[in-house]
C-alpha positions in Angstrom: 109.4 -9.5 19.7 110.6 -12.0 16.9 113.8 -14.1 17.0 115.6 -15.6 14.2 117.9 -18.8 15.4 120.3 -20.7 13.7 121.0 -24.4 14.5 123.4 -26.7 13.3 121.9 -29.8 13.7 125.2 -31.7 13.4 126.8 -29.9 16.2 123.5 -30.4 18.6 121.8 -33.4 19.8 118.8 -34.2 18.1 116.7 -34.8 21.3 117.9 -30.7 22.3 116.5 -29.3 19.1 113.4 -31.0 19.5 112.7 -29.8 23.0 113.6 -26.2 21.7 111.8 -26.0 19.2 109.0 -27.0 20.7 109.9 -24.3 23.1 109.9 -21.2 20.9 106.7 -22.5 18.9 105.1 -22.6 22.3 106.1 -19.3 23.6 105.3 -17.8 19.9 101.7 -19.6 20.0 101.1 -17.9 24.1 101.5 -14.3 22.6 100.0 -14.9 19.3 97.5 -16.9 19.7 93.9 -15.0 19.2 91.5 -14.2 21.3 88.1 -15.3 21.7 85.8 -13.2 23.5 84.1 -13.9 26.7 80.4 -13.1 27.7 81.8 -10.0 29.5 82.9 -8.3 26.5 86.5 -9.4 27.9 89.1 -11.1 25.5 90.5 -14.0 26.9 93.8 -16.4 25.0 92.8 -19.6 23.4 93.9 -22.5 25.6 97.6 -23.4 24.9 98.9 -26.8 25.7 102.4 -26.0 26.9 103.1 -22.8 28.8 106.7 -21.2 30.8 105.1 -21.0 34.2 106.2 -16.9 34.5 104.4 -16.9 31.0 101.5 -18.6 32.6 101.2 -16.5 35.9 101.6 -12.9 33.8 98.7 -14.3 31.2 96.8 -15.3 33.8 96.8 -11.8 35.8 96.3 -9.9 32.0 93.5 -12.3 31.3 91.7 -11.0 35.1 93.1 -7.7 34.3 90.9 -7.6 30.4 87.8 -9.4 32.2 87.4 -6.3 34.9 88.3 -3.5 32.6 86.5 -4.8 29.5 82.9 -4.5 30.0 80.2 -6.4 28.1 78.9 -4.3 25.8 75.2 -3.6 24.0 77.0 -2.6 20.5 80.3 -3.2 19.3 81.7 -1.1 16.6 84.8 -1.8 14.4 87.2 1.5 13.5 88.9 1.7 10.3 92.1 2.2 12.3 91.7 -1.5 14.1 90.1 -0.4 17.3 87.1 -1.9 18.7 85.0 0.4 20.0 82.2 -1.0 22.8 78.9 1.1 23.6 78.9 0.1 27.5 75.5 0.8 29.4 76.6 4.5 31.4 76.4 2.8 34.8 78.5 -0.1 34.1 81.7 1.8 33.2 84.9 1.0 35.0 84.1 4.5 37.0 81.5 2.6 39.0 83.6 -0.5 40.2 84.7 2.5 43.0 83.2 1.8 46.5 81.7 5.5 46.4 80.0 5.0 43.5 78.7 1.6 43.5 75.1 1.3 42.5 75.3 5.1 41.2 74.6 6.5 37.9 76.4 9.6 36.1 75.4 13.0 37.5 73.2 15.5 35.4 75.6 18.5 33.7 76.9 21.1 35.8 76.6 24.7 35.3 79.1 26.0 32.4 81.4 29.1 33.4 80.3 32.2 32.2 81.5 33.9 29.2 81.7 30.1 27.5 80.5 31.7 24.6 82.2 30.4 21.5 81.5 30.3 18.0 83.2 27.3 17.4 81.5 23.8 16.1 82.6 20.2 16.5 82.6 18.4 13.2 80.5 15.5 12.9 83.7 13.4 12.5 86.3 13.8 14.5 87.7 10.2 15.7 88.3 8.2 13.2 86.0 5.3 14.9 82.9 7.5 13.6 84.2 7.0 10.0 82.6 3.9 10.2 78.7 5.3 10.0 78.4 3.9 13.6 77.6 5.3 17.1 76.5 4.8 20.4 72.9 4.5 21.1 71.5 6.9 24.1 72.5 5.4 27.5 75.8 4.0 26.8 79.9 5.0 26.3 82.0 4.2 24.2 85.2 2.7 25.1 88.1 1.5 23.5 88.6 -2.2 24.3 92.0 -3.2 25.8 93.6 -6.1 24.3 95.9 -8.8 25.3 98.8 -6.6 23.1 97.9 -3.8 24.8 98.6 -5.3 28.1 101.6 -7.4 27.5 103.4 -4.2 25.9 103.6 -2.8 29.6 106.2 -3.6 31.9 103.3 -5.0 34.0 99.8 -5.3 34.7 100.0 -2.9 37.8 102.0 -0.3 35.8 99.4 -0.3 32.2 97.7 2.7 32.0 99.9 4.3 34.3 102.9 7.4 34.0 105.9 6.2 34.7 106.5 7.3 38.4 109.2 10.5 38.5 110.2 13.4 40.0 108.4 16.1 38.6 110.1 19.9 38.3 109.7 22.5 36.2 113.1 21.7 34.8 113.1 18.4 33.7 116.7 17.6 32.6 118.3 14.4 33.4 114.4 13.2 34.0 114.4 12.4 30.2 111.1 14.5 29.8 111.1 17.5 28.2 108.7 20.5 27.9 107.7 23.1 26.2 104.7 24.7 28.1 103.4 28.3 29.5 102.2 28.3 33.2 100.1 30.6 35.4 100.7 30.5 39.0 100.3 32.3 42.6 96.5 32.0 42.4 93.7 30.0 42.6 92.2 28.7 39.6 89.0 26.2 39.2 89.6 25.5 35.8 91.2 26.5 32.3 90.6 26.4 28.5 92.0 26.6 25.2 91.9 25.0 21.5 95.1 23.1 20.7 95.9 21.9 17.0 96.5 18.4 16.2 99.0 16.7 14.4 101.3 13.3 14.1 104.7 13.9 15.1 107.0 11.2 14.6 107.9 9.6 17.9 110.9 7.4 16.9 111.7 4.6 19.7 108.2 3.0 20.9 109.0 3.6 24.6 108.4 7.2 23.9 105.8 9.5 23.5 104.9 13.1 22.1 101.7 14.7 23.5 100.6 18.3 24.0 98.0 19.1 27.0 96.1 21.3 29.0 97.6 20.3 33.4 95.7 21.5 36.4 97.7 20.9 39.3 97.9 21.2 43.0 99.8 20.7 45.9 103.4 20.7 46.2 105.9 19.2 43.3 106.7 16.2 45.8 104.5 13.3 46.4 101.3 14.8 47.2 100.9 16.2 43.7 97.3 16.3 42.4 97.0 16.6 38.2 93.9 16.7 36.2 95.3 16.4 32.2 93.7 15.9 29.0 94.8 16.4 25.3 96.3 14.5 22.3 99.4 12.1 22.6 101.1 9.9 20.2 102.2 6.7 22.3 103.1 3.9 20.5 103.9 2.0 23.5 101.0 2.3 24.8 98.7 2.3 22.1 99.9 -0.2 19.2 100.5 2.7 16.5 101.2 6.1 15.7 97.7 7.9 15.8 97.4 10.8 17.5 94.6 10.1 20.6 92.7 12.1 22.5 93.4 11.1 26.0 92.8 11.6 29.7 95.4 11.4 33.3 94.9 12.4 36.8 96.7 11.4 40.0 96.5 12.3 43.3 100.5 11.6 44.7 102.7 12.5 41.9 101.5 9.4 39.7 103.0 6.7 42.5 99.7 4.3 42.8 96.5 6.5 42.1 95.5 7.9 39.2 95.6 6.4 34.9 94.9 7.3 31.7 91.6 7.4 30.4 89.3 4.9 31.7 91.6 2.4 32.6 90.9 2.8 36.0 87.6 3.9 38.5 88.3 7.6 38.3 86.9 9.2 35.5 83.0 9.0 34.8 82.1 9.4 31.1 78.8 10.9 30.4 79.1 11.0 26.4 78.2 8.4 23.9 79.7 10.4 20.8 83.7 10.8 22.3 85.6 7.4 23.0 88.6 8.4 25.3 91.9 6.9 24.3 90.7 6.7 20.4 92.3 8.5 17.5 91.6 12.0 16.2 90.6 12.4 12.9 91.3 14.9 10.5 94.6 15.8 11.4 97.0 19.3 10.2 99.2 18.8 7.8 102.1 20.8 6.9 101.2 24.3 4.9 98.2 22.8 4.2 94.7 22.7 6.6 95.0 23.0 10.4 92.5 21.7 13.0 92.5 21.6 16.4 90.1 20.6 19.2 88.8 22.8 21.9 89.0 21.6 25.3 87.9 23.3 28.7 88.7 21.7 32.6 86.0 23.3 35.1 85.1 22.5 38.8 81.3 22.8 38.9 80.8 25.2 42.1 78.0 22.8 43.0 79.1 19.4 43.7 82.9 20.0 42.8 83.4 17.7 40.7 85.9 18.3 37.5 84.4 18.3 34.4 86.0 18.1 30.7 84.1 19.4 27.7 85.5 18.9 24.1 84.4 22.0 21.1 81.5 23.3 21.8 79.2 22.0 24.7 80.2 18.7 23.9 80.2 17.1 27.6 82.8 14.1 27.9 82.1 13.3 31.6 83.8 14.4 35.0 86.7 13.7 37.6 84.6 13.3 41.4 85.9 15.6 43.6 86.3 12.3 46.3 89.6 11.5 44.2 91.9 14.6 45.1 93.6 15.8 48.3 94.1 19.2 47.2 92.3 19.8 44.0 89.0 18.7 46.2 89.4 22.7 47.0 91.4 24.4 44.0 94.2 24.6 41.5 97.3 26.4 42.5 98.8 26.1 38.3 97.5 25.9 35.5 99.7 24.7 32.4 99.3 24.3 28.7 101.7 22.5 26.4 103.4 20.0 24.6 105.9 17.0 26.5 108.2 14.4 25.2 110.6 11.4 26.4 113.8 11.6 25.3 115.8 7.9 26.3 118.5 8.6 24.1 118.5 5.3 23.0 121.5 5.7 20.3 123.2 8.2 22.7 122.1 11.4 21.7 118.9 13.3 21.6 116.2 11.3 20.1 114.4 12.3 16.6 110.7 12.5 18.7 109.3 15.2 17.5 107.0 18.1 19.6 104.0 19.5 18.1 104.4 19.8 14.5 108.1 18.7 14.5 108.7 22.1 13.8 109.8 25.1 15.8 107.4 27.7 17.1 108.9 30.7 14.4 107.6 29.1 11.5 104.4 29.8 12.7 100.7 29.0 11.3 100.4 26.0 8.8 103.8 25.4 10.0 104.5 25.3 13.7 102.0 23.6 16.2 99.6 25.9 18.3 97.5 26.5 21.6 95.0 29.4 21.4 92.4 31.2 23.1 94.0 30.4 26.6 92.0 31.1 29.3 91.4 30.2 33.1 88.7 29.8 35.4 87.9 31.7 38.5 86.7 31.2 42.0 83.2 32.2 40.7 82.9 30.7 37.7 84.0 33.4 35.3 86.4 32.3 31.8 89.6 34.7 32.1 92.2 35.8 30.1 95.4 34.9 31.5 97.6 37.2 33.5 101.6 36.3 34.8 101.9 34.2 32.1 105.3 32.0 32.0 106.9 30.3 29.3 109.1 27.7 29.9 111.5 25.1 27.5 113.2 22.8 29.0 116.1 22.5 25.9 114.6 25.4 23.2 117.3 24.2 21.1 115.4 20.9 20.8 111.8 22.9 21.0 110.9 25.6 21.5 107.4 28.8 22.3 106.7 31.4 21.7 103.8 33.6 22.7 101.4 36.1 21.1 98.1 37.7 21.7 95.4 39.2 19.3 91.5 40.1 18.9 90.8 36.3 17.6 92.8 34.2 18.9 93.5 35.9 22.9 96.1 34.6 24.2 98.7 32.2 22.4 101.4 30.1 21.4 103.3 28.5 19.1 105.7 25.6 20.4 107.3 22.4 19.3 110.4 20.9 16.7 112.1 18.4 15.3 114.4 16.9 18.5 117.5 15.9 17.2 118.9 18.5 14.7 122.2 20.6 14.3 120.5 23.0 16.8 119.7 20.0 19.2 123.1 17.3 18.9 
């Protein structure tokens, strides 16, 4: 935040304007200041002399915040995009500060649900952190360090990382998020894939967010709702920028206390030293010209139960314990796929964010913003089409889906626009 002040130093005593300006270029110097890193791989503000005491209490609980979620790292690599990247031994991860994992190491993979067959490939770049020629040796994960500005962007230390806590319903209006999704239901469904195209919409007040992801939910919409979610969001709240990141959520009451995004938290246990969770995707589609997307597949391995993510093809990222969730310890009841905004109508009418592509889901290929190759997992193990599907836009004058199926792609959908528009006042 940057202030511009105008004094008129005949009007003020001189002894004032002294005080205050030592004032502002104190509280300028406490969130500016750089940081110097500490042995644990933690980054710490220089010493200031003169500090607000509510200034000196928040730094104080970021600083013990950054030294137990920064761990010290073997390698540290620098991404084009400003990230630091650091290659953290497996067992160290924040996954293992949990009481029932203490002193553990990651499990070995689980068994893959059949018909996983996919001719697909993961290009050998596809975060922008690996532009840099660098990697992870064997043994370690990379993870995207949290700064001081990540921190002090959040409304507090308890809430970083975190959803904003809210009644979740199919219909979201007057929530001020807003979907376009399709959902199966009235089942029970141990996991779900599909590949979902990435792009940079333009989300236009930095409190909100556009992001497009694969849910597996259970238990009632109330307070005992259990989510598993991963995808791409653009958050520049959260994040610093405008990148579109690959990202993980979960909660296990309806994002109150438990749960956070990626591994900002002991929850999920990364088992990959080639994806960093939370960093940006790179290449990106770009209007009428080349599309990519990334394939993703949730899956509760029948064995130990445990939730595991994979990203294209056989690329394990690491897995949710089953010890986390109430009802998703035994199944799914949905299953949903889609893209989600925030609209705080900040000016007083429906934001400019836009969903997907910022385009609406008639344009189509090259144009519109897809998911495709839908599919869902079964009590033993099997990859499914999709059956019951249901489509559901919260305002489809502001975006909107619409569904297909064919011999290559399965199931589908195209989904997304601009926000504010003459269709969407």
């Amino acid at each position: 935040m940057a202030a511009s002040t105008s004094l008129d130093t005949h009007s003020v005593k001189p002894l004032f304007v002294a005080f205050l300006l030592v004032f502002v270029s104190s509280i300028y110097a406490v969130l500016s200041a750089p940081a110097a890193e500490s042995d644990s791989g933690s980054r710490l503000l220089a010493n200031q002399t003169f500090r607000p005491s509510k200034e000196i209490l928040r730094l104080k609980r970021v600083n013990a915040y950054l030294k137990k979620i920064n761990k010290s790292a073997v390698k540290t690599i620098q991404s084009p995009d400003g990230d630091v990247i650091d290659c953290v031994l497996s067992h160290l991860q924040p996954a293992f500060d949990h009481p029932e994992l203490k002193g553990k190491k990651p499990l070995d993979p689980p068994e893959r649900p059949k018909g996983n067959e996919t001719r697909e490939t993961v290009a050998e770049s596809y975060q922008l952190w690996r532009d840099s020629g660098e990697s992870c040796p064997e043994g370690t994960v990379p993870i995207r360090r949290t700064t001081v500005k990540d921190v002090l962007r959040a409304s507090s230390v308890k809430r970083f990382g975190r959803k904003l806590r809210r009644h979740v319903r199919r219909d979201s209006e007057g929530s001020g998020h807003e979907h376009a999704v399709v959902f199966v239901n009235g089942d029970q469904y141990f996991g779900a894939k599909a590949s979902i195209n990435v792009w940079s919409p333009r989300v236009t007040s930095e409190y909100e967010f556009s992001l497009s992801q694969i849910w597996v939910i259970s238990g009632s919409f109330g307070h005992d709702l259990n989510t598993i979610e991963a995808g791409w969001q653009v958050s520049p709240d959260f994040y610093g920028d405008n990148y579109p990141r690959f990202f993980t959520y979960w909660t296990t009451d309806a994002y109150q206390t438990t749960g956070c995004y990626n591994l900002l938290c002991s929850g999920f246990v990364q088992t990959n030293n080639k994806i960093a969770i939370g960093a940006a995707i790179s290449p990106r589609s770009s209007y009428n010209g080349r599309q990519f997307d990334i394939g993703l597949m949730i899956w509760k391995d029948p064995k130990h139960g445990n939730w595991w993510l994979e990203f294209g093809k056989g690329l394990l990222v690491g897995y949710w314990p089953a010890f986390l969730f109430s009802h998703l310890r035994s199944h799914a009841s949905m299953v949903q796929f889609g893209g989600e905004i925030v609209n705080f109508r900040s000016s007083g009418f429906h934001t400019s964010t836009q969903m997907g592509s910022g385009h609406f889901a008639e344009e189509g290929f090259g144009k519109a913003s897809y998911f495709r190759n839908l599919q869902v997992v079964d009590w033993d193990n099997n990859l499914l089409p999709l059956s019951n599907l249901h489509l559901l836009a919260d305002h489809s004058n502001c975006y909107d889906i619409k569904q297909g199926s064919n011999g290559v792609w399965g199931t589908y959908f195209y989904y997304g626009g601009p926000g504010r528009s003459v269709r969407c006042p």
